[in-house]
TORVOLO-978490 format. One record per atom (N, C-alpha, C, O): residue number from 1; residue in one letter; x, y, z. Coordinates in Angstrom, 3 decimals, padded with zeros to 6 digits. Layout:
BEGIN
     n   res         xx         yy         zz
   NUM     A          X          Y          Z
...
This chain:
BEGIN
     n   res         xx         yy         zz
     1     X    089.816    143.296    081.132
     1     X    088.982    142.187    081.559
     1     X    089.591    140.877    081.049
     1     X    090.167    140.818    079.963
     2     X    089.448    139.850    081.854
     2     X    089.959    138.540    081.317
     2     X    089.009    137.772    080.875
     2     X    087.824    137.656    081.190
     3     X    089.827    137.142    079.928
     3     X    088.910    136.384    078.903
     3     X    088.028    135.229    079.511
     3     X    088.857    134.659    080.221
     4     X    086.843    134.543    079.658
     4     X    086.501    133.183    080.073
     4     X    087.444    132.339    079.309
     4     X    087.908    131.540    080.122
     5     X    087.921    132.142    078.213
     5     X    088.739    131.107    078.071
     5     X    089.847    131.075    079.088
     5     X    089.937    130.268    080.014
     6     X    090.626    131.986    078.822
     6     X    091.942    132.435    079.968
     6     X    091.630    131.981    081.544
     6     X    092.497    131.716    082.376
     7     X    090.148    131.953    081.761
     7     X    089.790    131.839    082.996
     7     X    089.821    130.243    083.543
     7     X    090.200    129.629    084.540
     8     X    089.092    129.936    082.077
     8     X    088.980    128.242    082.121
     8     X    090.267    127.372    081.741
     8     X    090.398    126.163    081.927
     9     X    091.016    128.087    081.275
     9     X    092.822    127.518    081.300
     9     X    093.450    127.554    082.420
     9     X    094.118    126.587    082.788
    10     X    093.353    128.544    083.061
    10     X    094.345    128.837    084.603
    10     X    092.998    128.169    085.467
    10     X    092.861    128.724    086.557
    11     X    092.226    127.349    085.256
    11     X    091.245    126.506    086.417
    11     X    091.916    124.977    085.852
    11     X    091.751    123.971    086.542
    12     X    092.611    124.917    084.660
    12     X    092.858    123.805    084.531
    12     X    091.730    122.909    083.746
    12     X    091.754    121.678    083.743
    13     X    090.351    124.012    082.822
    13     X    089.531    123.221    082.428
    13     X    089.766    122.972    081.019
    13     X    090.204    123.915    080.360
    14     X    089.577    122.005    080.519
    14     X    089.992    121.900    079.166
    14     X    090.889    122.509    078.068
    14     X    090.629    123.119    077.031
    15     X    092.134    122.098    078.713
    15     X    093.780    122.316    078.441
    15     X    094.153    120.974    078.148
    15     X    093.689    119.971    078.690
    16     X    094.985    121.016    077.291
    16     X    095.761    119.750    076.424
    16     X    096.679    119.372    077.932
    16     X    097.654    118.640    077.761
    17     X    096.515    119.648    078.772
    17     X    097.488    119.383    079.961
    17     X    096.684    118.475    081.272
    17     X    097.137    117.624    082.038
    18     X    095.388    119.039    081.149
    18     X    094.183    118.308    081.983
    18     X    093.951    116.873    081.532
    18     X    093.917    116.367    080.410
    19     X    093.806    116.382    082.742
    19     X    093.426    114.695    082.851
    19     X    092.371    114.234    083.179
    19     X    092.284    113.841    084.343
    20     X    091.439    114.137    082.472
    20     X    089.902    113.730    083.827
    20     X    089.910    112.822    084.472
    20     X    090.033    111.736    083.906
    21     X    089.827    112.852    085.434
    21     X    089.545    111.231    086.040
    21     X    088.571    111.077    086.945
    21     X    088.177    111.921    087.750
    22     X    088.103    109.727    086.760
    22     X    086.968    109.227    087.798
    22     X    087.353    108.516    089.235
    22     X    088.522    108.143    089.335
    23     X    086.647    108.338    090.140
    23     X    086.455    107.888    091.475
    23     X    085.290    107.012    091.575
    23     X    084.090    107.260    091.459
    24     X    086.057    105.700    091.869
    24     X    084.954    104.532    091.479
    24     X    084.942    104.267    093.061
    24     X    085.715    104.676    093.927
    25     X    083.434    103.178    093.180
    25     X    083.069    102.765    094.214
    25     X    082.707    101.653    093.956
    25     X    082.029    101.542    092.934
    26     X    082.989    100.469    094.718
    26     X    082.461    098.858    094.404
    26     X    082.788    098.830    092.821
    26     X    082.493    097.820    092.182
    27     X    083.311    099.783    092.275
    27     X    083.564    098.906    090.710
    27     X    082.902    100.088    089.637
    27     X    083.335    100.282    088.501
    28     X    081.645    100.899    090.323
    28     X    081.065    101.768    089.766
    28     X    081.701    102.874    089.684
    28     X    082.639    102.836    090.480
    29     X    081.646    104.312    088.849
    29     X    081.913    105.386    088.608
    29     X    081.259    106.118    089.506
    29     X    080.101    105.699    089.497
    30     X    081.396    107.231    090.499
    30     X    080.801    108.048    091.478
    30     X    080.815    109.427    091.004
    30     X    079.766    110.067    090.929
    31     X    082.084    109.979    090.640
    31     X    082.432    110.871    090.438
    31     X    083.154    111.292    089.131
    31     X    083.870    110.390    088.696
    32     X    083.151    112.144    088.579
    32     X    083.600    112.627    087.360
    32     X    084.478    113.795    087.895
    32     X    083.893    114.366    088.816
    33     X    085.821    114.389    087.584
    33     X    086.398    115.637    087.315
    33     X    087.292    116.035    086.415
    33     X    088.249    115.264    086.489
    34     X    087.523    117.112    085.336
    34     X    087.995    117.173    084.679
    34     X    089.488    117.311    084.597
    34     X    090.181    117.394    083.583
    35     X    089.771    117.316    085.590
    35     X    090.827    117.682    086.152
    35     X    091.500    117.004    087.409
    35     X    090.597    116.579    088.130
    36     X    092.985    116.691    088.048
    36     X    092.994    116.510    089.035
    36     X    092.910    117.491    089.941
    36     X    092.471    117.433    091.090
    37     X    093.542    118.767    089.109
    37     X    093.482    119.981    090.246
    37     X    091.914    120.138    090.372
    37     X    091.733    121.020    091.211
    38     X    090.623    119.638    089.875
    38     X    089.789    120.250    090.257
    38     X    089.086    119.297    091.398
    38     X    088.280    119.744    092.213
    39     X    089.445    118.107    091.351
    39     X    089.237    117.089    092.341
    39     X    089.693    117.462    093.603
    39     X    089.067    117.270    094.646
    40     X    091.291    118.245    093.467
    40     X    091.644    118.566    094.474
    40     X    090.754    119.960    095.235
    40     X    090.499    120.225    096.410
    41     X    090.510    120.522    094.176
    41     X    089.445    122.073    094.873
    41     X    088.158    121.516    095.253
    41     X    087.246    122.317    095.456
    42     X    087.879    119.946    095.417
    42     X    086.579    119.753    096.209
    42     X    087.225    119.158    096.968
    42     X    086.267    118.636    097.538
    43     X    088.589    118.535    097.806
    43     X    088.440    117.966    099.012
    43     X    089.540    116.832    098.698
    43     X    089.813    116.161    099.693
    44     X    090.188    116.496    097.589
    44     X    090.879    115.522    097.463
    44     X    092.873    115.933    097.122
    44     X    093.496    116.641    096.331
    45     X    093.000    115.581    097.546
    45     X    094.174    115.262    097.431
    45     X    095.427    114.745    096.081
    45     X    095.897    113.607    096.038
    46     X    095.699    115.597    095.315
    46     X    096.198    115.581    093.929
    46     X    096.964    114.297    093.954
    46     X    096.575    113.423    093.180
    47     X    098.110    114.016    094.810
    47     X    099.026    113.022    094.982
    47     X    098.287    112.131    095.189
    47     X    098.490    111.196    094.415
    48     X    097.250    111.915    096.107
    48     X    096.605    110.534    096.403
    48     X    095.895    109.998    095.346
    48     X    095.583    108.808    095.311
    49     X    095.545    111.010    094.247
    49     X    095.021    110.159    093.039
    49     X    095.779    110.042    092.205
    49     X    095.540    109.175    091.365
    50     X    096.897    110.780    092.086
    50     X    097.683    110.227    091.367
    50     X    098.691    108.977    091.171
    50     X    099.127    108.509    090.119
    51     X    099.006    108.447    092.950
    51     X    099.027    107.556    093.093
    51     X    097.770    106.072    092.859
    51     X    097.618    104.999    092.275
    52     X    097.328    106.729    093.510
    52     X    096.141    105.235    092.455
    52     X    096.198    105.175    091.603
    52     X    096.457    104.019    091.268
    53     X    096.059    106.130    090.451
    53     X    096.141    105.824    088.935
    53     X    097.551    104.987    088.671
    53     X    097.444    103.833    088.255
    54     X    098.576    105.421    088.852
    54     X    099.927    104.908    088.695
    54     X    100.461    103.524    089.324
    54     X    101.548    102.978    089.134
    55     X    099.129    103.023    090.316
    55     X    099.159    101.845    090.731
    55     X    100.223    101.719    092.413
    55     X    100.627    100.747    093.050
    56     X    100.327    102.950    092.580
    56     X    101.390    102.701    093.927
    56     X    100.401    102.943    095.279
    56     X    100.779    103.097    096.441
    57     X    099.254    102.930    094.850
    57     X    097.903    103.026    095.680
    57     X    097.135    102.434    095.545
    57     X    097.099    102.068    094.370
    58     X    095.823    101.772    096.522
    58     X    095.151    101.018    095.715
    58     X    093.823    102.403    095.821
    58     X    092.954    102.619    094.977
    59     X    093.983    102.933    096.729
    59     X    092.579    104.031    097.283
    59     X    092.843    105.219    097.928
    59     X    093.701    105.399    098.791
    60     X    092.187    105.901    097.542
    60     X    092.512    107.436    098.250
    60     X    090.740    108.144    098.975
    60     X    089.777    108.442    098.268
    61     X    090.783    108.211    100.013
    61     X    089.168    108.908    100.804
    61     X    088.402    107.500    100.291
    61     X    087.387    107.662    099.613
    62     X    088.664    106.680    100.465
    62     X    087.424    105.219    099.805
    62     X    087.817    105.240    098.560
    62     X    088.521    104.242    098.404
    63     X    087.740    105.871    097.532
    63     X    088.058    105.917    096.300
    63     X    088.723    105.196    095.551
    63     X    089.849    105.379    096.014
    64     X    088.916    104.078    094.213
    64     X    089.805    104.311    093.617
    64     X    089.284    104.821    092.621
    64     X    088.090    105.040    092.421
    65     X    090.498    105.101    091.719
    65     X    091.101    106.258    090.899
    65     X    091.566    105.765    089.446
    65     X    092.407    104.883    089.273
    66     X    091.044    106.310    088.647
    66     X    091.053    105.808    087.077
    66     X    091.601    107.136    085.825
    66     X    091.263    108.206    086.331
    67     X    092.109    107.332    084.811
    67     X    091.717    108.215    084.283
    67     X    090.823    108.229    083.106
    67     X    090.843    107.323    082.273
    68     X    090.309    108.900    083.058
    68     X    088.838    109.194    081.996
    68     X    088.950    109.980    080.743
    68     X    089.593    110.992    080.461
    69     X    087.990    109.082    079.950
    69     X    088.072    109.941    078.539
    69     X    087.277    111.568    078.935
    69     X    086.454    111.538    079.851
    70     X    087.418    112.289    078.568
    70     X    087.326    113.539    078.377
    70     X    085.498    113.910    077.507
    70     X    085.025    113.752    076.381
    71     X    085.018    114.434    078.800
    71     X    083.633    114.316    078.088
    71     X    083.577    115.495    077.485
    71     X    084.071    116.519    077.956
    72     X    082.903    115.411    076.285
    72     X    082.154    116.634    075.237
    72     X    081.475    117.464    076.352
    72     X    081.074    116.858    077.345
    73     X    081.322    118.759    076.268
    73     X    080.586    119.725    076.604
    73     X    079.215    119.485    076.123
    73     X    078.329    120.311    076.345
């Protein structure tokens, strides 16, 4: 059987490698994910936020794109 940690590492959830980032609207925060890959498993596009963050984008789906402190459980 595999471990839930093991499970929540290969999802990309709280790994020293994960980035959270938010998806702002008018200036506000909309969205939270802990991850980009997990942004991408609802509908978004890994590169397109990664370009916004890095500034070679301004928006991705309406969105822009920030990265986020890492919320406590």
């Amino acid at each position: 059987m595999i471990s839930t940690d093991h499970r929540r590492k290969k999802r990309g959830f709280n790994t020293s490698n994960s980035r959270p980032v938010e998806a702002l609207k008018d200036g506000e925060v909309v969205k939270y994910f802990p991850s980009q890959s997990e942004a991408q498993r609802q509908g978004f596009c890994q590169s397109g936020i990664s370009a916004c963050i890095t500034g070679d984008a301004k928006h991705h789906r309406g969105y822009q794109w920030r990265s986020a402190k890492r919320k406590e459980d």
